[in-house]
C-alpha positions as CSV (number, residue, x, y, z in Angstrom):
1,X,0.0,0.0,0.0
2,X,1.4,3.2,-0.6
3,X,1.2,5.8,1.4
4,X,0.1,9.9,0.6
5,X,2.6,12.7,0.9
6,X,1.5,14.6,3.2
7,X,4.8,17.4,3.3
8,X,2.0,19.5,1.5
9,X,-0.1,20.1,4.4
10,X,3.2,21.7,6.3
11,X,2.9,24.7,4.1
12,X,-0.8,25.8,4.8
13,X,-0.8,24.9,8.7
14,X,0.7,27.3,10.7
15,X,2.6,27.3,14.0
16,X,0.5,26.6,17.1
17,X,3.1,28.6,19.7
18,X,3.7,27.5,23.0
19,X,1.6,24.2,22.4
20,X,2.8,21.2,24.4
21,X,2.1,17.2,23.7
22,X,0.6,17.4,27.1
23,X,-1.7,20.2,25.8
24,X,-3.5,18.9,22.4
25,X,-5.0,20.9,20.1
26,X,-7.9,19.7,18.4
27,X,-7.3,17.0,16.1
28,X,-7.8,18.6,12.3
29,X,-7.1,15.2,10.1
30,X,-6.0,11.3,10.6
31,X,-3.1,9.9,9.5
32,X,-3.4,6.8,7.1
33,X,-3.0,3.3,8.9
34,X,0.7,2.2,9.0
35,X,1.6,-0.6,6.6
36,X,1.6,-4.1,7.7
37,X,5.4,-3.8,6.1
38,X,7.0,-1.5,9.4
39,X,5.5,-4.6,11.6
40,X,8.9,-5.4,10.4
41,X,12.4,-4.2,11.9
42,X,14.8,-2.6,9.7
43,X,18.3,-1.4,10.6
44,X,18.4,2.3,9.8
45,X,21.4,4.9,8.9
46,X,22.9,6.7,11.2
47,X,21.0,10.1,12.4
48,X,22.5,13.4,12.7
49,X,21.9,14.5,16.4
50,X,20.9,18.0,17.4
51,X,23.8,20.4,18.0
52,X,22.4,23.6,19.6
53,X,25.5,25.7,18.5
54,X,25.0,24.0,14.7
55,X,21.6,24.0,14.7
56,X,20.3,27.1,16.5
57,X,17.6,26.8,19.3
58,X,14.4,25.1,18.8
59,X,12.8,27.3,21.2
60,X,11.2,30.8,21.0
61,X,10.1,32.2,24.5
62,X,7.7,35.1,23.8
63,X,6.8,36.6,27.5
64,X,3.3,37.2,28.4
65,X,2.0,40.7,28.1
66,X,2.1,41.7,32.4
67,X,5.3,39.8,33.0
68,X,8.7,41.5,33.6
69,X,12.2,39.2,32.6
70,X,14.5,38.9,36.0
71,X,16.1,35.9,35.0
72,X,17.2,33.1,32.2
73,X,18.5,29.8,31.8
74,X,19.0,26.7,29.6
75,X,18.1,23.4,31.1
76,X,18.6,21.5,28.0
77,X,20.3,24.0,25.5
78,X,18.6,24.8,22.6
79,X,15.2,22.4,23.8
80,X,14.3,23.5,27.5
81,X,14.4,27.3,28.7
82,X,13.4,28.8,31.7
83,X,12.1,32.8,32.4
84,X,12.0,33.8,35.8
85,X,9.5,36.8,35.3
86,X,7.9,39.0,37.5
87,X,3.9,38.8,37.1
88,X,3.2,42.8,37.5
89,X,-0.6,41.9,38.4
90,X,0.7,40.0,41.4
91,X,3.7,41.0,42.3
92,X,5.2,37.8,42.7
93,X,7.9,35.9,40.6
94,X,6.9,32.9,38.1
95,X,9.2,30.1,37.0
96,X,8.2,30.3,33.0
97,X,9.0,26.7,30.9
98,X,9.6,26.8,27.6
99,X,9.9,24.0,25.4
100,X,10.0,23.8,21.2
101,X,6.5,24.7,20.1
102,X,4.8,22.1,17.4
103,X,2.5,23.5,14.2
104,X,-0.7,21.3,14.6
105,X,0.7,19.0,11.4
106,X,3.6,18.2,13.8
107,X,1.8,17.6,16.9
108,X,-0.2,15.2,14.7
109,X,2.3,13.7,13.7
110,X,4.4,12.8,16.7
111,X,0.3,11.5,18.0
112,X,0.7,8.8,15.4
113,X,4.2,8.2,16.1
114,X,4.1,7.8,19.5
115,X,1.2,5.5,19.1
116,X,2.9,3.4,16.1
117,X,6.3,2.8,18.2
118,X,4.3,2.3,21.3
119,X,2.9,-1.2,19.9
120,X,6.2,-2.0,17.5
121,X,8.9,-0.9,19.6
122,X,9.9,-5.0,20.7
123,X,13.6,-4.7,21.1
124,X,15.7,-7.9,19.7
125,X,18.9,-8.8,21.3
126,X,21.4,-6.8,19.4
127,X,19.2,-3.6,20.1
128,X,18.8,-4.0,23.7
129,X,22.7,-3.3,23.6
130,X,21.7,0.1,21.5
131,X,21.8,4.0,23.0
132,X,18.4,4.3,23.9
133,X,17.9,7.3,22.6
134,X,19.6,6.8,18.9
135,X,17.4,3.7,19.0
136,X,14.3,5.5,19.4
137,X,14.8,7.8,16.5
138,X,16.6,5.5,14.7
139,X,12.8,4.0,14.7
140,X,11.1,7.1,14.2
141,X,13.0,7.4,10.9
142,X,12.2,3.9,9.5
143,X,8.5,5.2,10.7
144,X,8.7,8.9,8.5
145,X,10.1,6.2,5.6
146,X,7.2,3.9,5.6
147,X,4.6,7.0,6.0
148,X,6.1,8.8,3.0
149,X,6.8,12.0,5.1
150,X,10.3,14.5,4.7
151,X,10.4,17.0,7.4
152,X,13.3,19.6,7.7
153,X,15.7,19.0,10.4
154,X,14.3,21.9,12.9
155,X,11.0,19.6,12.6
156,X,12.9,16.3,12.9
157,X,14.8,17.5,16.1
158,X,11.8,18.8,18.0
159,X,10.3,15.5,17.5
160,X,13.5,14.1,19.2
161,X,13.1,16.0,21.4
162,X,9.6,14.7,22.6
163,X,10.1,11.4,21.9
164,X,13.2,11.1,24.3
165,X,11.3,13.3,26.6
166,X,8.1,11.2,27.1
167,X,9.7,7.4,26.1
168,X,12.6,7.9,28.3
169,X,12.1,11.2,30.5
170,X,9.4,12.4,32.7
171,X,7.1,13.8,30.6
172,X,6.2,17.4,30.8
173,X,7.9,17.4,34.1
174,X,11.0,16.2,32.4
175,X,12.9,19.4,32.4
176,X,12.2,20.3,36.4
177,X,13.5,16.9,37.3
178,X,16.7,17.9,35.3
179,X,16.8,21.4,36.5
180,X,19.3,21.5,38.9
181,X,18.4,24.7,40.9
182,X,14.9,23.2,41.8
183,X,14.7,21.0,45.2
184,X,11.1,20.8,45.7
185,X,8.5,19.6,43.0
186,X,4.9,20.0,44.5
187,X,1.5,19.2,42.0
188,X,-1.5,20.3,44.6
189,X,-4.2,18.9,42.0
190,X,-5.8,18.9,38.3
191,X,-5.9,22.2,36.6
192,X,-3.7,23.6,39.7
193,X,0.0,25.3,38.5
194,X,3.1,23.2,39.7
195,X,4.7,24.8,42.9
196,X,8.5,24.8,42.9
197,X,11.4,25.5,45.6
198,X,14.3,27.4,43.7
199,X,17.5,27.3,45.4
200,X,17.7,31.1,44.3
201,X,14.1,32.3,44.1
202,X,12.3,30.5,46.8
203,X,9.1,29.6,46.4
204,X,7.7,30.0,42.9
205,X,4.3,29.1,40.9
206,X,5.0,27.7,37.3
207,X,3.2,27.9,33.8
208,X,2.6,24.1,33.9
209,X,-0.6,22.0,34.9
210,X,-2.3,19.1,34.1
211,X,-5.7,17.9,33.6
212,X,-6.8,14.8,34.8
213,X,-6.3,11.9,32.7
214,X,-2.8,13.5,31.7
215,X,-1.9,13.9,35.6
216,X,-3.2,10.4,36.8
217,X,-1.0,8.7,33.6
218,X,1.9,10.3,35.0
219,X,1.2,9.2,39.1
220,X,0.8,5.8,37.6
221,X,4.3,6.4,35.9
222,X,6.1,7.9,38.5
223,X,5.1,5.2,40.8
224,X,6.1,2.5,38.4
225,X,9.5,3.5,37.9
226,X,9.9,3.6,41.8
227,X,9.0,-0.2,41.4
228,X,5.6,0.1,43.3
229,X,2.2,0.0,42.8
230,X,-0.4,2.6,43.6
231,X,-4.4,2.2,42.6
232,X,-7.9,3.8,44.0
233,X,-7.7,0.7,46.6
234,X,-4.0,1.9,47.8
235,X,-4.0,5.9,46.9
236,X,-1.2,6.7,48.4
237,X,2.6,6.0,48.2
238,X,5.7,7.2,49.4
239,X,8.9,6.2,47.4
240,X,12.4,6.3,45.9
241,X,12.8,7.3,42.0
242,X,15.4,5.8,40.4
243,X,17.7,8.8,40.6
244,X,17.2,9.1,44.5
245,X,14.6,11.9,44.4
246,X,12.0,11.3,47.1
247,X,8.3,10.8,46.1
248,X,5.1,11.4,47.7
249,X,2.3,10.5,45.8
250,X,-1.5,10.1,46.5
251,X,-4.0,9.2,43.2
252,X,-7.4,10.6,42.2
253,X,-9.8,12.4,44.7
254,X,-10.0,9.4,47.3
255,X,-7.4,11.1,49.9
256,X,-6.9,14.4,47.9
257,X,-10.4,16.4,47.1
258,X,-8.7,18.3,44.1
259,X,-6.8,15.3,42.5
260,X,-4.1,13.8,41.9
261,X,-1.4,15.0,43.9
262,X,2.5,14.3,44.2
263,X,5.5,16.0,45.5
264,X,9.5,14.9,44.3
265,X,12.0,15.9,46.8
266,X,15.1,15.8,44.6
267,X,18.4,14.9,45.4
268,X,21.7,15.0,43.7
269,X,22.9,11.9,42.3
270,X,26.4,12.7,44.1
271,X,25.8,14.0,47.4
272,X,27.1,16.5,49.2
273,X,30.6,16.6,50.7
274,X,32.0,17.9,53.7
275,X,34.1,20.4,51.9
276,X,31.2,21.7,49.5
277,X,29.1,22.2,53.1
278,X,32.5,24.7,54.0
279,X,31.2,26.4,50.5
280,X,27.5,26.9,51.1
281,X,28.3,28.2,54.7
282,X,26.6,25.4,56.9
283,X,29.2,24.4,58.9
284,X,32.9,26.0,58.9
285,X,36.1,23.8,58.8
286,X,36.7,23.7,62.7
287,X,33.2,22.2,63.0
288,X,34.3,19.6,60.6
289,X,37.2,18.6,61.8
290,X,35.3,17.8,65.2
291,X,33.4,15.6,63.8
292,X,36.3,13.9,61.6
293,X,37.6,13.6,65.1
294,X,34.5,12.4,66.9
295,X,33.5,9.5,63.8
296,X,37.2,8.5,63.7
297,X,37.4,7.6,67.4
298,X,33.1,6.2,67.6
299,X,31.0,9.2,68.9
300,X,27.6,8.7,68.0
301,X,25.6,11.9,66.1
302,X,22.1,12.7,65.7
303,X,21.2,15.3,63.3
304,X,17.9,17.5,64.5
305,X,16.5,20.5,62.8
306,X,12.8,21.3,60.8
307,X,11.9,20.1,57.4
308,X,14.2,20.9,54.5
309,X,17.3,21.7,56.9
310,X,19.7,19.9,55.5
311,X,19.7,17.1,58.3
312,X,20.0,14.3,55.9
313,X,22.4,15.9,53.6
314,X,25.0,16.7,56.7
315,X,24.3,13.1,58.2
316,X,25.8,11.4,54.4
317,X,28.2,14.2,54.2
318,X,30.1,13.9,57.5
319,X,30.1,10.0,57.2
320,X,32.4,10.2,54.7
321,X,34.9,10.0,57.6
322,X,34.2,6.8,58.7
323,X,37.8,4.7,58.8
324,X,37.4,3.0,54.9
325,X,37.2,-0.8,56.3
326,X,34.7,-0.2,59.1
327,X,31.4,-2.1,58.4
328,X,28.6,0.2,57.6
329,X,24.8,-0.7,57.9
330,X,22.1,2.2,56.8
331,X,18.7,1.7,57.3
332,X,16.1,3.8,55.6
333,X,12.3,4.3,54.4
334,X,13.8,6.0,51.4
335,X,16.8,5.2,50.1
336,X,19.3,8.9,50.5
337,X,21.9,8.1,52.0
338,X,24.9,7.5,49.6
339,X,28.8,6.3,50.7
340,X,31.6,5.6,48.7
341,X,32.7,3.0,51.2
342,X,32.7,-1.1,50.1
343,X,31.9,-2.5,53.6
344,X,28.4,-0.7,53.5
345,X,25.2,-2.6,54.0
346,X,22.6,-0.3,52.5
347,X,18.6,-1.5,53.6
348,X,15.3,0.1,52.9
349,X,12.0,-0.7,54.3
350,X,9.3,-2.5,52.5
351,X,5.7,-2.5,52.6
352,X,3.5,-6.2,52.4
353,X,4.0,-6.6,48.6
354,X,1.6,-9.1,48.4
355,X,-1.6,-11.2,50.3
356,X,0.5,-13.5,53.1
357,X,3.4,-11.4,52.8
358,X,4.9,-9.8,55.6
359,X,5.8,-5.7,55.6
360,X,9.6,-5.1,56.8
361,X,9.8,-2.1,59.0
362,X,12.6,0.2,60.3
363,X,13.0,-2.0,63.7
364,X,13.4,-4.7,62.0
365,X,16.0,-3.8,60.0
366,X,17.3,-2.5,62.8
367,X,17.2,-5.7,64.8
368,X,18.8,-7.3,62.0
369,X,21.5,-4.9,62.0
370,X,22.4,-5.8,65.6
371,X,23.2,-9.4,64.4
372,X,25.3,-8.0,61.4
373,X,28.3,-6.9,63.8
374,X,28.4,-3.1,62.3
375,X,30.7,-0.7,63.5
376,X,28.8,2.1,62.2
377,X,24.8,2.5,61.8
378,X,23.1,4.8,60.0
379,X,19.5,5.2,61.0
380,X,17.7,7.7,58.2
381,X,15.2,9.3,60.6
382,X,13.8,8.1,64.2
383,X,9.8,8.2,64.3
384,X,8.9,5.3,66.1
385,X,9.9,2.0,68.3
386,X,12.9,1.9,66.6
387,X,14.3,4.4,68.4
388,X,15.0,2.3,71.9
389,X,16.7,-0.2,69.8
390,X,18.8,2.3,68.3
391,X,19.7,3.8,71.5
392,X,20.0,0.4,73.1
393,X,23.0,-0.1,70.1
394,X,24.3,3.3,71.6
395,X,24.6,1.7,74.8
396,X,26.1,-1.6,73.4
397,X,29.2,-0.1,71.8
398,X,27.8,0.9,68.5
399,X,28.3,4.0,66.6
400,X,25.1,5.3,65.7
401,X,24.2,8.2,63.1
402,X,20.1,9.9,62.5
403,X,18.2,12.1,62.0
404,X,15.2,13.4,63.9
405,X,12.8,16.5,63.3
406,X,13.2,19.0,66.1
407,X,13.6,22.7,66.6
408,X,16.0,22.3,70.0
409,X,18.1,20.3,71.8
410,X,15.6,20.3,74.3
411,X,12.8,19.6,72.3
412,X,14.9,16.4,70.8
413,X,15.5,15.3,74.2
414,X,11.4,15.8,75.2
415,X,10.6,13.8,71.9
416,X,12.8,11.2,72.7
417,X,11.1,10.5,76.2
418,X,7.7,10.9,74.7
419,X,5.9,8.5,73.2
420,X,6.1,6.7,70.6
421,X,9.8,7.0,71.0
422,X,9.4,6.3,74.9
423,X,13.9,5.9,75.4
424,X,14.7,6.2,79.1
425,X,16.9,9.0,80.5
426,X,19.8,7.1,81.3
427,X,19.8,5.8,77.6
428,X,19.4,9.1,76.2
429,X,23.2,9.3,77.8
430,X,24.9,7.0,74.9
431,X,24.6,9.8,72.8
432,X,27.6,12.0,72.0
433,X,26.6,15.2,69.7
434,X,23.8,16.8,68.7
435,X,23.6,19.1,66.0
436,X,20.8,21.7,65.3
437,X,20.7,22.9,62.1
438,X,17.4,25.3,60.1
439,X,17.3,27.5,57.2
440,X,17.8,31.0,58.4
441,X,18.0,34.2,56.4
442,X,21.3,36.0,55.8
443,X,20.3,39.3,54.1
444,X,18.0,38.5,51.9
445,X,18.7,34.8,50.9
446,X,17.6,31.8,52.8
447,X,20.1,29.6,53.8
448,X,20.6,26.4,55.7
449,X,23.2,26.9,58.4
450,X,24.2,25.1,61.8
451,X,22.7,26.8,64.8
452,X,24.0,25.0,67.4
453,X,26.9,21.8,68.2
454,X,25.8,20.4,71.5
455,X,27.3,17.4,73.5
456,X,25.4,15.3,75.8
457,X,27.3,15.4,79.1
458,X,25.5,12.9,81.4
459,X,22.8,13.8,83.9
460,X,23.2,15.7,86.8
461,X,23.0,13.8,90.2
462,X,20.8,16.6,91.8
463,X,18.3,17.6,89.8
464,X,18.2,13.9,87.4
465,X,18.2,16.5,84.5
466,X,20.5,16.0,81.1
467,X,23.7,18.1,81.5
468,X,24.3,19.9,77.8
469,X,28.1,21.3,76.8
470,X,27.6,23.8,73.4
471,X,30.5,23.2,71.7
472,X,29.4,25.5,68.8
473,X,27.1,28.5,68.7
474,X,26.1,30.2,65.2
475,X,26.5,33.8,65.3
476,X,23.4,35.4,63.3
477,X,24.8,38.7,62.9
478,X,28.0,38.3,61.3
479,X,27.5,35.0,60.3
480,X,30.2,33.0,61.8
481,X,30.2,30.3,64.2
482,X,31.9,30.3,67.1
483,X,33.9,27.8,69.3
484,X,32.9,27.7,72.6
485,X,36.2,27.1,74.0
486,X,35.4,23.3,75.9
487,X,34.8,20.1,74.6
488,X,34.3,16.9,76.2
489,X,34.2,14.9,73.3
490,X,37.8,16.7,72.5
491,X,39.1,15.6,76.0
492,X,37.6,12.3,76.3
493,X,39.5,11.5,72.5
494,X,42.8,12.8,73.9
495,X,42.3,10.7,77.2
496,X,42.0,7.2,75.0
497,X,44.0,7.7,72.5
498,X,47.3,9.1,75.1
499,X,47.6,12.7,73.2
500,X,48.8,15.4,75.5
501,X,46.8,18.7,74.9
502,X,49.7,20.2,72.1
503,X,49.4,17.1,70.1
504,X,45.6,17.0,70.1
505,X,46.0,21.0,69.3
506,X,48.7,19.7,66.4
507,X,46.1,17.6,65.0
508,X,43.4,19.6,64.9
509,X,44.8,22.2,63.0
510,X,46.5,20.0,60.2
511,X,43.2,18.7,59.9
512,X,41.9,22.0,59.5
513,X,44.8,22.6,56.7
514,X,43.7,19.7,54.9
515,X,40.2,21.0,54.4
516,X,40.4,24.5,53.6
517,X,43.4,23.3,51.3
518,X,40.9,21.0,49.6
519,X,38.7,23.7,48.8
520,X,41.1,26.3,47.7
521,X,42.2,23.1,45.4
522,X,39.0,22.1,44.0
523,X,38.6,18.8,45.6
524,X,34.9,18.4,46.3
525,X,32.9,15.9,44.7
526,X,32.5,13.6,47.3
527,X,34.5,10.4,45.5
528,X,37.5,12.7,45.4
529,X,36.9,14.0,48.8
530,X,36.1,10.3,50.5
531,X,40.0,8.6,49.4
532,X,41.7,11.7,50.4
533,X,39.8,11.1,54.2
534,X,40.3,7.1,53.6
535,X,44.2,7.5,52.6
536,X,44.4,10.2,55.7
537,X,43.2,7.3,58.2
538,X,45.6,4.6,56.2
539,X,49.0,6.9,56.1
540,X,48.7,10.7,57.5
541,X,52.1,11.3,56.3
542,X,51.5,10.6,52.8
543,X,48.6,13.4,52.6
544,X,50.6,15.9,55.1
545,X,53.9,15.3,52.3
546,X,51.3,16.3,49.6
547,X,49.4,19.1,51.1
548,X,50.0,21.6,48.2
549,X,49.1,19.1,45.3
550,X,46.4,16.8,47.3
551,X,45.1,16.0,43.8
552,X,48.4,13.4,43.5
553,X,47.4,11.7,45.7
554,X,44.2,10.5,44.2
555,X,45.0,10.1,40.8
């Protein structure tokens, strides 16, 4: 059968700007029926890829009459742009997405394509080895073939474009998730604008919403790709995408009266390191070195602070100074936490997957990880029963790490006695440090900073009442942090190990010289950053003989 040409239509349709897939326009015509003959694979040439600097951008941003430009950037250049823009009505800043806009023959086209590939694309052997994405339009050119249809290259390349986006990306959402200033992703409901956090601009609306089918396809995505299932009978989920972002989903208007809702915490693929934390300002290099010094030698840390403080993301930074053969067990309802360590045990919790099987909560991971022999434990966050056991491995020799949602040291403390936590005073004890951390405003940005670095000194024989020793105390005004002068932890290290105060002060501040020196050097992705601490704890001298060129060390 052979089909029409249909290049002629191109000419007489013209552009429908700022149209998305996700957004359809109404269908004008119906492409002919593929062939029987595509059932069949076919290798295909080569494909020139898009070049953005060859090529030229595929996208036009025209700004809404009322809004004012403040900012610009490229997520994908070339394909994805963003406009931060003032709304005048409002007053408020938007986060503007722009993607290539389609001409209605175009969007019709990528309709049938999508469709076609969708019940052809069966990958043989040889092709499951294949790029994915030279695969897919590798196909979509055998498809344009078998229709009859040339397009110029600007067309071709903005159907790459949403191919790769919805096959292999995230859909519409595609370029927040790839966005790397954005930390929150929050959909509130159908026909409601996306919500973001922006590192730089806060909270901000976007130009992006969904209606219903479109935003209950993608909750039913989202939550396959985090390998579990969600339905009207189970409407809400909480889980781990495969990049590490955390997911909170709940489906249709069973839980959620305006829809489908979701929120996508995002995380980096490589975390944070101690030395990048020196760079954003939440802790300086003397607090890091006392807690080098305090993981080193088995002080156990909790981590308290409010939502989005950054408790999680110090806890994975500052255990990149745990001695490189100790054993590691993590334990987690999502997985974050991420170590470039080999003994590490990593274990997540799991709900019942299936009628007669059994759901594996945190205490029993927990309780498994007792009969594991760790050194080290790292507890995500404490909610629930699970926190006597980990307190109870405090008291039993092991080093313990988590996280916990408080405002204070002493409303950690009242938590921990209350139930459902319920741990006894005297327990409470086992536990070294405390740190307090929250986002606080310096000038006008918000920040995440370390208020407060508390030991737990025992409990006072008079009163029964926890004895506290702040070792650091964050100094709003100038925006320093200051050392308090005493530390037991500091004392209680020198004590064990036999240093006399000058070596303890010696060590200290080469420690100190190692980490400002890493900065100043560029060492901070946290690979680089974790063998320079594992070859520290190995041989000392070996990093102390290369303190000017620390990058010899790791190449």
């Amino acid at each position: 059968m052979q089909l029409p040409d249909l290049k002629h239509i191109t000419d007489k349709l013209k552009p429908v700007k700022g149209k998305d897939v996700a957004e359809a326009p109404e269908k004008s015509f119906k492409m002919p029926a593929v062939p029987e003959l595509f059932r069949k694979k076919k290798e295909e040439p080569a494909v020139h890829e898009y070049d953005p600097v060859v090529d030229g951008p595929l996208v036009e941003a025209e700004i809404p009459h009322g809004f004012t430009e403040i900012d610009r950037y490229w997520v994908e250049k070339g394909r994805s742009l963003v406009i931060i823009a003032l709304n005048t009505r409002t007053n408020q800043n938007e986060y503007l997405l722009f993607e290539p806009a389609l001409s209605e023959f175009e969007y019709e086209l990528l309709e049938r394509i999508h469709e076609d590939m969708r019940s052809t694309l069966i990958l043989s052997d040889e092709e499951l080895e294949k790029d994915k994405k030279i695969l897919l339009i590798e196909n979509m050119t055998g498809l344009l073939r078998e229709y009859g249809i040339v397009l110029e290259e600007q067309s071709l390349f903005k159907l790459h474009y949403f191919l790769i986006r919805n096959f292999l990306g995230w859909g519409r959402i595609e370029p927040l998730m790839r966005d790397h200033y954005l930390e929150d992703i929050s959909c509130d409901g159908t026909n409601i604008p996306i919500f973001l956090y922006h590192r730089k601009y806060r909270n901000i609306k976007t130009n992006i919403m969904f209606q219903a089918e479109v935003l209950n396809s993608l909750a039913i995505t989202l939550a396959q790709r985090s390998g579990k299932h969600i339905s009207t009978g189970s409407p809400m989920l909480d889980a781990t995408l495969p990049d590490g972002s955390r997911l909170q989903l709940t489906l249709g208007t069973e839980v959620t009266t305006r829809g489908t809702s979701f929120t996508i915490r995002k995380f980096r693929e490589d975390p944070f390191s101690p030395v990048e934390l020196i760079e954003t300002g939440t802790f300086n290099a003397d607090e890091l070195v006392y807690f080098w010094l305090a993981i080193e030698n088995n002080k156990s840390l909790l981590f308290i602070g409010g939502t989005a403080s950054g408790k999680t993301t110090s806890l994975n930074a500052v255990s990149l100074f745990i001695p490189p053969m100790a054993k590691v067990v993590s334990i987690e309802d999502t997985r974050e936490i991420t170590l470039f360590h080999e003994n590490w045990i990593a274990s997540v919790t799991r709900e019942a997957v299936a009628e007669g099987s059994s759901a594996i909560n945190m205490f029993d991971l927990l309780r498994a990880a007792m009969r594991q022999r760790p050194e080290y434990i790292l507890v995500g966050e404490v909610r629930g029963v699970e926190a006597q056991t980990l307190f109870q491995a405090m008291n039993t020799g092991h080093t313990t790490f988590s996280t916990m949602h408080a405002g204070s040291v002493d409303a950690a403390i009242h938590r921990l006695e209350s139930e459902p936590l319920k741990v006894p005073r005297n327990m409470i004890t086992a536990l070294n440090i405390v740190s307090v951390q929250a986002q606080v405003y310096v000038g006008t940005d918000r920040v995440r900073r370390s208020i407060e670095i508390v030991e737990i000194a025992g409990i006072d024989p008079s009163t029964g009442n926890l004895r506290v020793n702040t070792v650091f105390e964050y100094d709003p005004i100038r925006d320093l942090f200051n050392y308090k002068g005493r530390s037991q932890v500091y004392a209680e290290i020198a004590e064990r190990r036999g240093w006399t105060r000058e070596y303890l002060e010696t060590e200290i501040a080469m420690r100190k010289k190692i980490l400002i020196e890493m900065e100043k050097q560029g060492i901070i992705d946290y690979v680089s950053v974790s063998r320079l601490f594992q070859s520290y704890s190995i041989d000392p001298k070996r990093i102390t003989d290369s303190i000017d060129d620390l990058k010899r060390v790791i190449e």
